[in-house]
C-alpha positions as CSV (number, residue, x, y, z in Angstrom):
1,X,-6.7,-16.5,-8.5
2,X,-5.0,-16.6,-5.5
3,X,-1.9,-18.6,-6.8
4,X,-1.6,-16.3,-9.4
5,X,-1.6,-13.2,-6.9
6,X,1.1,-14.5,-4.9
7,X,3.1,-16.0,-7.8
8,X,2.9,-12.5,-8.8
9,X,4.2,-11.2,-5.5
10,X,7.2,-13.7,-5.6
11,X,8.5,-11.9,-8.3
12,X,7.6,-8.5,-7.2
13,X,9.8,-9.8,-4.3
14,X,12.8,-10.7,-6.4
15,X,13.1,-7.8,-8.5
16,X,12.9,-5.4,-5.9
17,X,15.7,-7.1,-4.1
18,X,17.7,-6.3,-7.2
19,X,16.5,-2.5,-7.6
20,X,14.8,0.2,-5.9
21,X,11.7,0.6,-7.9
22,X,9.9,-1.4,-10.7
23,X,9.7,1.3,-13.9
24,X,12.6,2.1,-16.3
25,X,15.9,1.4,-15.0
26,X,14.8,0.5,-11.4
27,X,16.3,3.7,-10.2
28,X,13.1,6.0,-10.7
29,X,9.7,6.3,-9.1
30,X,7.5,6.1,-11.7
31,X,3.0,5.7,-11.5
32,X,3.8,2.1,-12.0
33,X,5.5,2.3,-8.2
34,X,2.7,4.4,-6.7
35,X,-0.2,2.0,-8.5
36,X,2.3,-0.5,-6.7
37,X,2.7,1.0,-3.5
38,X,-1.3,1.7,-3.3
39,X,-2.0,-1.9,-3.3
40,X,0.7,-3.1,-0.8
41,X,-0.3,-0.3,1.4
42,X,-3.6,-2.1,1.5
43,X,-2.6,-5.7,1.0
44,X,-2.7,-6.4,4.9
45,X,-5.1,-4.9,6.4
46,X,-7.8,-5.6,3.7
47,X,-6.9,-7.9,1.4
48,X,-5.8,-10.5,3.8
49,X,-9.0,-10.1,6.2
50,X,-11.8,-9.3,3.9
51,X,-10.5,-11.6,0.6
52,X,-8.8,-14.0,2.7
53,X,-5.7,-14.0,0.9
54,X,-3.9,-15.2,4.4
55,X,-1.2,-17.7,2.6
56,X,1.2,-14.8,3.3
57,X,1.4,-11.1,4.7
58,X,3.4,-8.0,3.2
59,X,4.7,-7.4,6.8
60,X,6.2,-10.2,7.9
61,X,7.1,-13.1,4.5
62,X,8.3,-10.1,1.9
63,X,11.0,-8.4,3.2
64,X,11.8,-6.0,0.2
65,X,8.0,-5.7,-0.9
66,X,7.8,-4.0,2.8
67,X,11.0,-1.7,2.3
68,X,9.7,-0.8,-0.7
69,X,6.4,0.5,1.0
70,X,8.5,1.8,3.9
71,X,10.7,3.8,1.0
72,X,7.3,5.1,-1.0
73,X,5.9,6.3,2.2
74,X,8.4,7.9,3.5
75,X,8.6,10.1,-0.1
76,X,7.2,14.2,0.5
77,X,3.6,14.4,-0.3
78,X,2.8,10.1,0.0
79,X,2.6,9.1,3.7
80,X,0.6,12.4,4.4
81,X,-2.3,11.0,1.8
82,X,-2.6,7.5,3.9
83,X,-4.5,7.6,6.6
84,X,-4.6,3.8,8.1
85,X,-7.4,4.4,9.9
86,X,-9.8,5.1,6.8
87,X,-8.3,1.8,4.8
């Protein structure tokens, strides 16, 4: 399961290089992006320590995977729902 999740991040990685978002044209954010989004923002601080899925880390091995959570949570009404602390 784990090669699967981060073959499945490797593309993530590619095609967001390529365009802003992952729905339609690339150029809208869609529930498909904030179902996205909602696992990234998670991704380190969980998934890594509690599932031990430590081959790599959203923060410092996908560069466009992290602006695209940097971009999401910068959007009105998304960074004020995500409180680090309770994640």
């Amino acid at each position: 399961a784990v090669t699967e999740l981060f073959d499945s991040l490797e593309v993530l990685e590619e095609k967001l290089g390529t365009q802003r978002f992952l729905g339609g044209d690339g150029s809208r954010f869609t529930w498909l992006d904030l179902r996205l989004f909602m696992t990234l923002v998670r991704f380190d601080p969980v998934y890594v320590t509690y599932f031990k899925t430590n081959k790599k880390r959203i923060a410092t091995d996908y560069p466009n995977l992290l602006g695209f959570v940097r971009d999401v949570y910068a959007m009105e009404g998304i960074g004020e729902c995500i409180n680090m602390n309770h994640i």
